[in-house]
MDTraj code that builds the backbone (N, CA, C; nanometers):
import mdtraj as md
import numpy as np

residues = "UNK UNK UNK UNK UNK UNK UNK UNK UNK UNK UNK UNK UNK UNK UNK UNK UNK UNK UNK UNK UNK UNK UNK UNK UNK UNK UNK UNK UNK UNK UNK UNK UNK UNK UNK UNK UNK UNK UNK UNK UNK UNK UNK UNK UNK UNK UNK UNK UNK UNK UNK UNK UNK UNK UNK UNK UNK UNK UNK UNK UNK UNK UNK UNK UNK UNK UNK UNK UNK UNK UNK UNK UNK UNK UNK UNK UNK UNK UNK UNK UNK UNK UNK UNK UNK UNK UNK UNK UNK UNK UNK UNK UNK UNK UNK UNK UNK UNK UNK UNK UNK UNK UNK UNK UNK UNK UNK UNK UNK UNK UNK UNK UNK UNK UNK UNK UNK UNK UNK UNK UNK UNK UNK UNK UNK UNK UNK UNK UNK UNK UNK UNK UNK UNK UNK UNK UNK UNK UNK UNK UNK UNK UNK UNK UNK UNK UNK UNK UNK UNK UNK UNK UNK UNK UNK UNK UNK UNK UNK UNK UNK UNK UNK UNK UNK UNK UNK UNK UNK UNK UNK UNK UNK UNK UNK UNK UNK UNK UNK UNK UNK UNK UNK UNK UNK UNK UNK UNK UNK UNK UNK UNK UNK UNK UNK UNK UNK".split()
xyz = np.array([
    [19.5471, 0.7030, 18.1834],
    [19.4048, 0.6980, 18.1558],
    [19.3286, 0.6549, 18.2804],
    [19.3749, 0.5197, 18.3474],
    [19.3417, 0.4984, 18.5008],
    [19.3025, 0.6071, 18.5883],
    [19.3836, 0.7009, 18.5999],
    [19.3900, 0.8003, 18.7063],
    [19.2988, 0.9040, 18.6463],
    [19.2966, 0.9700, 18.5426],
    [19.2440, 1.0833, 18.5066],
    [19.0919, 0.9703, 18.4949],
    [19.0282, 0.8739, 18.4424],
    [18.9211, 0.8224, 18.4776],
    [18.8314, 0.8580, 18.6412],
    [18.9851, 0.8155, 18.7345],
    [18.9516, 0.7945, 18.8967],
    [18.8700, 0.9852, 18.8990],
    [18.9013, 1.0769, 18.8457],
    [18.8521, 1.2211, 18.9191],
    [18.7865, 1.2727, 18.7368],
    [18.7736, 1.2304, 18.6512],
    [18.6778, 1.2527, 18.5094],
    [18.6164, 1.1109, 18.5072],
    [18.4779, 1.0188, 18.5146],
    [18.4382, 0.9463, 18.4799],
    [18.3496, 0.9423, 18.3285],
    [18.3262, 1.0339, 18.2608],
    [18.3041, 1.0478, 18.1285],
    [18.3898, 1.1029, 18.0519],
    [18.5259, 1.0951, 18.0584],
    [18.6706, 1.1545, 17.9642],
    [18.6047, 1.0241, 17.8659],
    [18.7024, 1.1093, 17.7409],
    [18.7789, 0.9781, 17.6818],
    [18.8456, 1.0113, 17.6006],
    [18.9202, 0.9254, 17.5638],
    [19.0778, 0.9128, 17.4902],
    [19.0407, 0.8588, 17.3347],
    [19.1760, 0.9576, 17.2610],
    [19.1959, 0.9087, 17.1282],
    [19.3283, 0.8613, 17.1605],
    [19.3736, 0.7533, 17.0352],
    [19.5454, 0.7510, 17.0915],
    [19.5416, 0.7506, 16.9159],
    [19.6309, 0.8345, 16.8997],
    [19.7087, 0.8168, 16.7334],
    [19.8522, 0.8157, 16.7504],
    [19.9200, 0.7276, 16.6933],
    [20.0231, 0.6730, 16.6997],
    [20.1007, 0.7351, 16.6015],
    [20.2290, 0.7807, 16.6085],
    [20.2891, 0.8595, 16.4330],
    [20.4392, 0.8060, 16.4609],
    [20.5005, 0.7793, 16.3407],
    [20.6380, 0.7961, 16.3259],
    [20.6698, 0.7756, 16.1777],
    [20.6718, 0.6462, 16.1206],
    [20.6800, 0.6997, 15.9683],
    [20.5338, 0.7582, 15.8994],
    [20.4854, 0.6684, 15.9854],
    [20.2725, 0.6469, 15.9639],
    [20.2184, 0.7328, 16.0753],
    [20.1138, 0.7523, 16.0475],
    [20.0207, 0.7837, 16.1355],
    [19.8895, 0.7315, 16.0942],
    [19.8543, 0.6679, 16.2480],
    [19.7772, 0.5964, 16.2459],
    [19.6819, 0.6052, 16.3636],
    [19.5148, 0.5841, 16.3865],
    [19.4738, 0.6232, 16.5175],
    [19.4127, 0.5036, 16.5346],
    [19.4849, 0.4619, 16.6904],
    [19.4746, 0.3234, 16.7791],
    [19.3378, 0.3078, 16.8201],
    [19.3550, 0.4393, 16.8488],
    [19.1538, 0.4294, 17.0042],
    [19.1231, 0.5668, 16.9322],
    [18.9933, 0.5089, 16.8856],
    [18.8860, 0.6441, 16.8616],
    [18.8452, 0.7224, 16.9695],
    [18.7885, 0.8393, 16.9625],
    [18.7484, 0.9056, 17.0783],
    [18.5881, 0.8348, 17.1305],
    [18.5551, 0.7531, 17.0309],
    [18.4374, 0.7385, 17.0495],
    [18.4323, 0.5209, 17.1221],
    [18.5626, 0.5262, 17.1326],
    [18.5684, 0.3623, 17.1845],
    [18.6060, 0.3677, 17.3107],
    [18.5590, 0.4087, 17.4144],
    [18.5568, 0.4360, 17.5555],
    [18.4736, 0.3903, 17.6288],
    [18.4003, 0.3206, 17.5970],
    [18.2361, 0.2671, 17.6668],
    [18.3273, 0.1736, 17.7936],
    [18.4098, 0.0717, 17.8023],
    [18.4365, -0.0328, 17.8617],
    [18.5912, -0.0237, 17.8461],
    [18.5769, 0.0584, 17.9946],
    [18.7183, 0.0992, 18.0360],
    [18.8512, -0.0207, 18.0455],
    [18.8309, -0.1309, 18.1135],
    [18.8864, -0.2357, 18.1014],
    [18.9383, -0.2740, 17.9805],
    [18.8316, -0.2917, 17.8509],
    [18.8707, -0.3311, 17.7548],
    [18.9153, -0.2582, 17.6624],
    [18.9247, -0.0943, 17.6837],
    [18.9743, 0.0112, 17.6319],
    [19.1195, -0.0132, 17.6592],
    [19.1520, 0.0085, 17.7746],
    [19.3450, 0.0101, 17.8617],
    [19.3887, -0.1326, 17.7488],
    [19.2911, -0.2363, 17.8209],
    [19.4065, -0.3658, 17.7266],
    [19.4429, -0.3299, 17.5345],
    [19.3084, -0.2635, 17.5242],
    [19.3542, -0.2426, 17.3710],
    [19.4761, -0.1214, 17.3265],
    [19.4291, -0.0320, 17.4509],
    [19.6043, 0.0216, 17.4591],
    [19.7569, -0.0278, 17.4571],
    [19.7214, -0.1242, 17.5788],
    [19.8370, -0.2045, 17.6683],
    [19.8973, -0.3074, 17.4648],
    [19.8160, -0.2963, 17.3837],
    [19.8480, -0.4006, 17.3150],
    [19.8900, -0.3516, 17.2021],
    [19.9005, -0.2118, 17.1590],
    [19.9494, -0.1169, 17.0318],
    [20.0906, -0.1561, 17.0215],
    [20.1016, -0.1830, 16.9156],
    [20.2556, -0.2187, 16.8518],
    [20.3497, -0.0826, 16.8469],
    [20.4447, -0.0071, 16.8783],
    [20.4908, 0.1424, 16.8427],
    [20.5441, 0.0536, 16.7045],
    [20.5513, 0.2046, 16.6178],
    [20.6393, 0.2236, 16.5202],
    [20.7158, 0.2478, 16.4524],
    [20.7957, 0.2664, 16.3890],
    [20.9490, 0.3149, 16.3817],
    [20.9750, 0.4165, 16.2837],
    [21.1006, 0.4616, 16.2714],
    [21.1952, 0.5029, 16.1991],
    [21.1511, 0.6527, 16.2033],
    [21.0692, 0.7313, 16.1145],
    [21.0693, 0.9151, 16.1168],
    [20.9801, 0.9473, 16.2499],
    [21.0079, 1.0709, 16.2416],
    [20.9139, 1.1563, 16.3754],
    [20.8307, 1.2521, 16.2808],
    [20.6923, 1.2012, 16.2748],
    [20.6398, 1.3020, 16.1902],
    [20.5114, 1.3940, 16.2683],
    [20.6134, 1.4812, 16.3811],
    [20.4852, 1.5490, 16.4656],
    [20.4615, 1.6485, 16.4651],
    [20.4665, 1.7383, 16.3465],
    [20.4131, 1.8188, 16.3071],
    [20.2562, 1.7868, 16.2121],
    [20.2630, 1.6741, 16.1830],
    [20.1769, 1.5883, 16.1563],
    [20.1029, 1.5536, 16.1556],
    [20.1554, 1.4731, 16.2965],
    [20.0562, 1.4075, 16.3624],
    [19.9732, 1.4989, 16.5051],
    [20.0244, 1.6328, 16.5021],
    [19.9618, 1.7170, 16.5537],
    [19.8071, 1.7711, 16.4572],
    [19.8871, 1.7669, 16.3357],
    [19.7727, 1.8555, 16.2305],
    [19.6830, 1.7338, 16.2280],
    [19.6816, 1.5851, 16.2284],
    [19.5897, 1.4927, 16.2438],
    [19.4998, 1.4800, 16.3443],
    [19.5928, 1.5520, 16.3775],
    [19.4342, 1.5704, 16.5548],
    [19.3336, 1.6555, 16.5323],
    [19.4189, 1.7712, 16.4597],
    [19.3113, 1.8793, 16.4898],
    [19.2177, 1.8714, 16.3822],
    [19.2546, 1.8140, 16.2446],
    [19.1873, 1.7462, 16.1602],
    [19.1048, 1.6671, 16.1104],
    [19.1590, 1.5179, 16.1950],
    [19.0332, 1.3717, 16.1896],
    [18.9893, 1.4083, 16.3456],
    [19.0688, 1.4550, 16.4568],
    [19.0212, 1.3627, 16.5738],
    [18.9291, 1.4833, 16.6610],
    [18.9955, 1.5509, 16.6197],
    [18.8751, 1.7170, 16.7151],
    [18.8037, 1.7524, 16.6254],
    [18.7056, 1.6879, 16.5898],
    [18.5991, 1.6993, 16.4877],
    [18.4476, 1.6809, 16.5350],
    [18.3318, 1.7247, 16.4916],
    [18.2274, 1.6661, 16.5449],
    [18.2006, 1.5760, 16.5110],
    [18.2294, 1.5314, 16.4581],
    [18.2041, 1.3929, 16.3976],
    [18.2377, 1.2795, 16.4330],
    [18.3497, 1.3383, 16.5517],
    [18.4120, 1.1834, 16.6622],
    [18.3764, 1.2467, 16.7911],
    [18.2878, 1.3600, 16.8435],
    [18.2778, 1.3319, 16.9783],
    [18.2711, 1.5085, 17.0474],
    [18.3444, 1.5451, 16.9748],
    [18.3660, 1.6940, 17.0256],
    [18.2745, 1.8265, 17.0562],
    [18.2504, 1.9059, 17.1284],
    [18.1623, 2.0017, 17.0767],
    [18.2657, 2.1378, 17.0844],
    [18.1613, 2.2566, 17.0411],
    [18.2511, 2.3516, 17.0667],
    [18.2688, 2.4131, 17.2005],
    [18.1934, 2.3740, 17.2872],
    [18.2626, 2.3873, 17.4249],
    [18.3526, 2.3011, 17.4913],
    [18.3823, 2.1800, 17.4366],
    [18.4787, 2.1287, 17.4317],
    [18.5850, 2.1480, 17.4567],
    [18.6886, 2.0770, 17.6152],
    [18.8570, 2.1594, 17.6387],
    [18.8853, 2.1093, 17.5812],
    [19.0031, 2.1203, 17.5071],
    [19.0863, 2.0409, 17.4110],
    [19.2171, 2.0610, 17.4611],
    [19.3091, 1.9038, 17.4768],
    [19.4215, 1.9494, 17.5150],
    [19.5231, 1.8716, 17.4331],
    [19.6916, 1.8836, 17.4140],
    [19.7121, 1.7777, 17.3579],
    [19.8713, 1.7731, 17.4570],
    [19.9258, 1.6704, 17.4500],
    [20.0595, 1.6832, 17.4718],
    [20.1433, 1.5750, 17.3736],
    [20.2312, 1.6628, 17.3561],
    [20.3816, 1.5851, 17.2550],
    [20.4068, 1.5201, 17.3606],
    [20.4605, 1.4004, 17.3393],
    [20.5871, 1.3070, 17.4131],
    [20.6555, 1.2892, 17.2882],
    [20.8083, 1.3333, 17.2730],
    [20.8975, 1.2698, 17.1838],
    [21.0232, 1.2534, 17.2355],
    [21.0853, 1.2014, 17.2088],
    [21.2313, 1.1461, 17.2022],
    [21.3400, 1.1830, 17.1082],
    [21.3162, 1.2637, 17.0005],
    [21.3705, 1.3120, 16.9433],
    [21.3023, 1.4332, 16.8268],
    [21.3851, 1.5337, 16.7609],
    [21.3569, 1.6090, 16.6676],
    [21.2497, 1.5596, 16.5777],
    [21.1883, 1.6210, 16.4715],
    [21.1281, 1.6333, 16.4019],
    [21.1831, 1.5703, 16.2837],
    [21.1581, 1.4715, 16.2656],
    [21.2583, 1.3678, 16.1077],
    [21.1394, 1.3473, 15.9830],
    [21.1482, 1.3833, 15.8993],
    [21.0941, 1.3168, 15.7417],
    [20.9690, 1.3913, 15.7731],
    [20.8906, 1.4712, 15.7966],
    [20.7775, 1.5625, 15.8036],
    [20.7581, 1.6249, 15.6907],
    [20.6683, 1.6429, 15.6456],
    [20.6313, 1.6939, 15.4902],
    [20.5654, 1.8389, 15.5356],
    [20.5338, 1.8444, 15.6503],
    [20.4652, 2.0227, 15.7367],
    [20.5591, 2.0179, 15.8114],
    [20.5357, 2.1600, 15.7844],
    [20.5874, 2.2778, 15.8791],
    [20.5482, 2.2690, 16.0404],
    [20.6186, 2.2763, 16.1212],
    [20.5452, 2.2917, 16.2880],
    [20.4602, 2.4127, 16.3098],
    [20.5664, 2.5054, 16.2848],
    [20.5125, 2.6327, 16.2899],
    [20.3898, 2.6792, 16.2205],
    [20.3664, 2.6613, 16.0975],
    [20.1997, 2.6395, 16.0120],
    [20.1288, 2.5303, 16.0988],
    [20.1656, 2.4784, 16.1295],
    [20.0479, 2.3800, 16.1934],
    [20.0026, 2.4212, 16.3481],
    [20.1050, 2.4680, 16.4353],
    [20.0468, 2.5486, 16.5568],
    [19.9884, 2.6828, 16.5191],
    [20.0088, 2.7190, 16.4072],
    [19.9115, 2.8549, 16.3744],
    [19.7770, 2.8412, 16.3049],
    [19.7361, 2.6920, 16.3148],
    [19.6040, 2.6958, 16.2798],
    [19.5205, 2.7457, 16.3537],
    [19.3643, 2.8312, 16.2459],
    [19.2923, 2.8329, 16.3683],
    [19.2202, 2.6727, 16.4666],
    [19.2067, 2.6047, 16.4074],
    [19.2005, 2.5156, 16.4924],
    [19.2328, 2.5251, 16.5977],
    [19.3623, 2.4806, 16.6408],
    [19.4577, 2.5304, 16.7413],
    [19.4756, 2.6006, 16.8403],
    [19.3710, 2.7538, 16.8165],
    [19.3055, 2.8388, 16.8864],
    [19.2915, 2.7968, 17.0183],
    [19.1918, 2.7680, 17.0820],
    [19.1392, 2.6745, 17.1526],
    [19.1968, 2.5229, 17.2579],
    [19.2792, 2.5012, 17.1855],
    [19.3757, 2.3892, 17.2022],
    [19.4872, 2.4065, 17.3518],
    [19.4685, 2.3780, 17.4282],
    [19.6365, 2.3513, 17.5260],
    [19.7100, 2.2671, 17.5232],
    [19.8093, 2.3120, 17.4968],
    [19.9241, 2.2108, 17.4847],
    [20.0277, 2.2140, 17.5611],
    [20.0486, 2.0908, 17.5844],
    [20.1758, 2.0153, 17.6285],
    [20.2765, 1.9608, 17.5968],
    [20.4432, 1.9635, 17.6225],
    [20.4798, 1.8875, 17.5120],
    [20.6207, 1.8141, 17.6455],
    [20.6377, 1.6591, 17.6378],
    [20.7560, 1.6211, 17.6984],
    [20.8462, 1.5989, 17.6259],
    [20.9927, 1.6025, 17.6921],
    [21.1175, 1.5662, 17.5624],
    [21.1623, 1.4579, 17.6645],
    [21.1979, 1.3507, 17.5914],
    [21.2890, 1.2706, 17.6435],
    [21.3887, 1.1915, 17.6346],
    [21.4933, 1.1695, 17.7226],
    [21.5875, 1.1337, 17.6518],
    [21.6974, 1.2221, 17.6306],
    [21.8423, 1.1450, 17.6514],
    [21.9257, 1.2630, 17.6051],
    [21.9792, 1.3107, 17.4006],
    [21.9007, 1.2789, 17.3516],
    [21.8868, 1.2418, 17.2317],
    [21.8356, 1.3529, 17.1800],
    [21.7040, 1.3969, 17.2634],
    [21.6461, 1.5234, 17.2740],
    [21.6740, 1.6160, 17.3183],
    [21.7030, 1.6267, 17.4560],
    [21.6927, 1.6990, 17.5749],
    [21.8908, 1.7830, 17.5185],
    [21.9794, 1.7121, 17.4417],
    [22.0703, 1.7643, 17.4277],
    [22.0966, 1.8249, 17.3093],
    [21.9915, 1.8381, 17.2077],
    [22.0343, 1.8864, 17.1130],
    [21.9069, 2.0097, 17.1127],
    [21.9544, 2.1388, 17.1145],
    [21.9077, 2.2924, 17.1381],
    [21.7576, 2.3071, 16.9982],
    [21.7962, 2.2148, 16.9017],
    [21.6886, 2.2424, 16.8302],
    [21.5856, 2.1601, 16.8715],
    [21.5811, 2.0246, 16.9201],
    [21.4964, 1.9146, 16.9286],
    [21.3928, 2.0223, 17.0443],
    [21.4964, 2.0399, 17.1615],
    [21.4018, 2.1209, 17.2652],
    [21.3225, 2.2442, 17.2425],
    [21.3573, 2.3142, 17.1259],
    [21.3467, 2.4200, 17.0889],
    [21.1608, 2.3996, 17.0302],
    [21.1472, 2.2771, 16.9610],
    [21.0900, 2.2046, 16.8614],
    [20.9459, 2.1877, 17.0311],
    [21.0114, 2.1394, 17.0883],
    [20.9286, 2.0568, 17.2126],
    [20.8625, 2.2184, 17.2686],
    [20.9608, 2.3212, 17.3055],
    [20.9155, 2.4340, 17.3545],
    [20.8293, 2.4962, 17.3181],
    [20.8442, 2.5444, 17.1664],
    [20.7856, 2.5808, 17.0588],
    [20.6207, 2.5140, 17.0339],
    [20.6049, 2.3831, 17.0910],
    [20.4903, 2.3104, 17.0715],
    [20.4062, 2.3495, 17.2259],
    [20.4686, 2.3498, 17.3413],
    [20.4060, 2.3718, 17.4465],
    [20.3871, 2.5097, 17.4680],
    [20.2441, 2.5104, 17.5520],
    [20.1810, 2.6297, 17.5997],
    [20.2798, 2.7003, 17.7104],
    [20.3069, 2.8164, 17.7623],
    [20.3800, 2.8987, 17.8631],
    [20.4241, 2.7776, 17.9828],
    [20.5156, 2.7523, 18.0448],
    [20.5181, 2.6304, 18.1929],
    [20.4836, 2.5400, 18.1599],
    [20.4599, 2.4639, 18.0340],
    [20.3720, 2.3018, 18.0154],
    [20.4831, 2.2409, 17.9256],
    [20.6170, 2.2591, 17.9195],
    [20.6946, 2.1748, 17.8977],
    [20.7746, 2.1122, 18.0002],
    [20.7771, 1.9628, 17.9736],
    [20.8338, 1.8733, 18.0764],
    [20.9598, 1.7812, 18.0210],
    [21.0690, 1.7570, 18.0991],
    [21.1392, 1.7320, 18.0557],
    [21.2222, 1.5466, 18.1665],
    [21.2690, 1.4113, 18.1154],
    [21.2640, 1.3674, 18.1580],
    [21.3735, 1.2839, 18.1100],
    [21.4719, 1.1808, 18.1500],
    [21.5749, 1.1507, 18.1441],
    [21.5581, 1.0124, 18.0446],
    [21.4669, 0.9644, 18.0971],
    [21.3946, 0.8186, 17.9541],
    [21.2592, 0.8032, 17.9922],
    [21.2514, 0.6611, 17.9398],
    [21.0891, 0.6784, 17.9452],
    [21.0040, 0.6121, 18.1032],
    [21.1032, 0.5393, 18.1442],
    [21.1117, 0.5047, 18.3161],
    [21.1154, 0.5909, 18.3887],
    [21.1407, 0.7023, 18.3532],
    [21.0832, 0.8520, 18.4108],
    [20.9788, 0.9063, 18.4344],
    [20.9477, 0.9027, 18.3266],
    [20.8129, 0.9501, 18.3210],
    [20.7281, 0.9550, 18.4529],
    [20.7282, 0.7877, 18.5472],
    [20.6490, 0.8408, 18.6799],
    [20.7002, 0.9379, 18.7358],
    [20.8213, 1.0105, 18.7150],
    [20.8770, 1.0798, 18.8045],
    [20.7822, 1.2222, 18.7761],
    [20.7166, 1.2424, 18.6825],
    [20.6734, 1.3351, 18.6327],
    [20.4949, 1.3324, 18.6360],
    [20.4402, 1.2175, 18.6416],
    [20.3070, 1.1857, 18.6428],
    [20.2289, 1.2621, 18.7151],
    [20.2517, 1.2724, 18.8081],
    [20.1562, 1.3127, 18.9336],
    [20.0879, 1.4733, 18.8806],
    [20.2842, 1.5397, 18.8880],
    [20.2661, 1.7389, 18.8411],
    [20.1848, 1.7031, 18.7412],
    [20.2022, 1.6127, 18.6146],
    [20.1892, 1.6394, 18.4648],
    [20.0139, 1.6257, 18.5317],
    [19.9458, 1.5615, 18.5711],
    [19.8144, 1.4451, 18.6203],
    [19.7563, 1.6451, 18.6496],
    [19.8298, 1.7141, 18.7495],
    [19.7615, 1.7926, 18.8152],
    [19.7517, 1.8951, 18.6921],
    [19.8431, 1.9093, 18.6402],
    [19.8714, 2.0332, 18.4938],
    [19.7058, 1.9779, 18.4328],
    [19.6681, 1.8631, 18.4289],
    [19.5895, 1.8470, 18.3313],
    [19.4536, 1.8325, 18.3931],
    [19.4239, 1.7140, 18.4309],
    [19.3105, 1.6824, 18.4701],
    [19.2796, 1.6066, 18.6335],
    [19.4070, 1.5966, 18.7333],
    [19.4214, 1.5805, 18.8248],
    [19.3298, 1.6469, 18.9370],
    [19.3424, 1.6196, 19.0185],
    [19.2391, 1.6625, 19.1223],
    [19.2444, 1.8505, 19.1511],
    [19.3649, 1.8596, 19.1710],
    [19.4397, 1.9391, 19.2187],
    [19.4370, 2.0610, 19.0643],
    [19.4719, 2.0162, 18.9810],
    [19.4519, 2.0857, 18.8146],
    [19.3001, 2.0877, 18.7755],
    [19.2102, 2.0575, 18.8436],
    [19.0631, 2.0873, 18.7493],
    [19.0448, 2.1950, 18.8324],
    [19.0549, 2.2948, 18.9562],
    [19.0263, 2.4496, 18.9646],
    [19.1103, 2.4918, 18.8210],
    [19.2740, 2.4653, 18.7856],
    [19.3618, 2.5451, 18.7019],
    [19.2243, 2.5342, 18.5519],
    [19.1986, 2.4323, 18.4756],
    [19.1059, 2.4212, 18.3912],
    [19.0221, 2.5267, 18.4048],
    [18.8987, 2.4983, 18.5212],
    [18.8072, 2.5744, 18.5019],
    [18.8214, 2.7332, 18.4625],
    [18.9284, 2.7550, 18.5883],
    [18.9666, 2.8501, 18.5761],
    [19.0155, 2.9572, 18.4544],
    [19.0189, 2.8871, 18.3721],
    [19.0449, 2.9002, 18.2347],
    [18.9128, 2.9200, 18.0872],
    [18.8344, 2.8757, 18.1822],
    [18.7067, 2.8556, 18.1131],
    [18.5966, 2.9554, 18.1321],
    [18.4782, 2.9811, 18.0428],
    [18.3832, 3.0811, 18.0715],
    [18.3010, 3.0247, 18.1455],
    [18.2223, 3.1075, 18.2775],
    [18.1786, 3.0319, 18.4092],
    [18.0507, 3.0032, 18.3601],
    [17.9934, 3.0341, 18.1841],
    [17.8627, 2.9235, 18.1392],
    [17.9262, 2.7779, 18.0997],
    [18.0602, 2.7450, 18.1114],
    [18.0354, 2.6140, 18.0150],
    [18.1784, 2.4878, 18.1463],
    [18.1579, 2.5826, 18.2646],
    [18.2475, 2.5003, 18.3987],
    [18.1550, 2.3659, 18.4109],
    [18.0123, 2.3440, 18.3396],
    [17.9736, 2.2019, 18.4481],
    [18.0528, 2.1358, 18.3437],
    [18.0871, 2.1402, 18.2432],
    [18.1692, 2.0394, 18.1809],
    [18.2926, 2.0249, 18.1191],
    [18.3836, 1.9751, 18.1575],
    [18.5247, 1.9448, 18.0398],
    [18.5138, 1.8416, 17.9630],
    [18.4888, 1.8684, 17.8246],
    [18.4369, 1.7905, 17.7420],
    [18.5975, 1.7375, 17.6623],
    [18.6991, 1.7725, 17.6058],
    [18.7973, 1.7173, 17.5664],
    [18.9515, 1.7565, 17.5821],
    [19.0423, 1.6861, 17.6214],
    [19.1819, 1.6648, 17.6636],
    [19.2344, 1.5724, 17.5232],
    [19.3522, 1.6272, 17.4602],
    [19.3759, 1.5205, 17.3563],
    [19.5268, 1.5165, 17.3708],
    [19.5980, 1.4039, 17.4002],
    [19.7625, 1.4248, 17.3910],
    [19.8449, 1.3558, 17.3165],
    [19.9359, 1.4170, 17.2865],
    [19.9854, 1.3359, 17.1356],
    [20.1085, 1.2853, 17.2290],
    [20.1655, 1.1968, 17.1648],
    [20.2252, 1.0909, 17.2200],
    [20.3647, 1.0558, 17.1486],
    [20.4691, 1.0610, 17.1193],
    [20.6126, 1.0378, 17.0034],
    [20.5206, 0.8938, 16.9867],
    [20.4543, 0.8632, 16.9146],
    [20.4223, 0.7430, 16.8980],
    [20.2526, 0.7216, 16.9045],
    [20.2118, 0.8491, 16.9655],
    [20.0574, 0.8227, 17.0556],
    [20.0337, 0.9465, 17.0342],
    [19.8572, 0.9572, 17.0426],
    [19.8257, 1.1032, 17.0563],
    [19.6571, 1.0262, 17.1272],
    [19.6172, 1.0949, 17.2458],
    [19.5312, 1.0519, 17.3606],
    [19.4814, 1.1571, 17.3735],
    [19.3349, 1.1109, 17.4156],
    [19.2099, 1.2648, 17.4635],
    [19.1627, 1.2475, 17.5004],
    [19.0623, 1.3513, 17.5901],
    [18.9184, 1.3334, 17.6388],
    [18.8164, 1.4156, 17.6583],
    [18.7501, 1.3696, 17.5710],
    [18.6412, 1.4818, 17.4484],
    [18.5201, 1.4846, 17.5755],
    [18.4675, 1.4270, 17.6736],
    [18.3594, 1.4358, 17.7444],
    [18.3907, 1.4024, 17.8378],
    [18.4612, 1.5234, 17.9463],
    [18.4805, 1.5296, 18.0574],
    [18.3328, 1.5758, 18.1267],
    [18.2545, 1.5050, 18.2213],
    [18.1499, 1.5670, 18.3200],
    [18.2046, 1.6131, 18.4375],
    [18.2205, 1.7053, 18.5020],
    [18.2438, 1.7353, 18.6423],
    [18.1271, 1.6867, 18.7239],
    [18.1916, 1.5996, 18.8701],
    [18.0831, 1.5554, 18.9609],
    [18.0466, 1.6571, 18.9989],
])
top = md.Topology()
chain = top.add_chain()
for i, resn in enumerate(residues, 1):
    res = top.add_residue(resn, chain, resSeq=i)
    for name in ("N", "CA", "C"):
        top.add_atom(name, md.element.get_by_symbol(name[0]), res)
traj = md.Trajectory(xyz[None], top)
């Protein structure tokens, strides 16, 4: 959130948290006071036992990419999976839930981590299946992850990744990237009002 702040100074983040529950930590709309935003991050309890991210995907596109927390329809919307393992105790389908129209609109990302994941052909399959063409990342634990920050930073909203964005966008609605949302094995994070300097 630090970094994508340093080159977006009007982003902001949802974080929804899922595993048996799903639950959302940081509204899209509690971003005013960046400082006291991170610590209320830095301080989320994770939760245990199922992986319910088929879910907690459809909860995004549901409560959190809504107008009603922040969004418009020019709005980027992005999300990325981080999980650690398969899909456990889910009451939806993955596949119905990436075929919403919602979804439309949406880029996604998805990391696997862990050999928990990364070794069993369906878990990755699950992770693949969720990410857009090249936007799956893959990482050995979660102390990894910097190993991956920087590419993932540029894929998204990095210095170096906001030509890839625009580029993607219709050249009436480039002065702004209005939302990034990433789901998290535990977390799901956005940022609904990106301004370009």
């Amino acid at each position: 959130m630090t970094n994508v702040w340093k080159t977006c100074f009007n982003c902001a983040f949802a974080i929804v948290q899922y595993a048996s529950r799903i639950r959302t930590e940081l509204p899209l709309q509690d971003n005013k006071d960046a400082s006291r935003t991170l610590e209320k991050v830095k301080e989320i309890q994770q939760l245990g036992n199922l992986t319910k991210t088929a879910s907690a995907i459809h909860y995004v596109l549901t409560n959190i990419f809504i107008p009603e927390n922040g969004p418009t329809i020019k709005s980027k919307k992005m999300i990325i999976v981080l999980s650690d393992g398969k899909i456990l105790g889910d009451p939806m389908n993955l596949t119905n839930v990436l075929n919403m129209p919602e979804m439309k609109e949406v880029t996604r990302f998805a990391i696997g981590v862990g050999n928990a994941l990364l070794t069993d052909p369906e878990a990755v399959q699950e992770m693949k299946d969720i990410a857009d063409t090249n936007k799956f990342f893959n990482v050995s634990n979660y102390a990894a992850l910097d190993d991956i920050l920087s590419e993932l930073e540029q894929s998204i909203t990095g210095t170096n990744a906001l030509d890839d964005i625009l580029s993607e966008m219709e050249p009436s609605i480039t002065e702004t990237i209005d939302e990034k949302v990433w789901v998290f094995k535990g977390c799901l994070a956005g940022c609904p009002d990106c301004s370009l300097p």
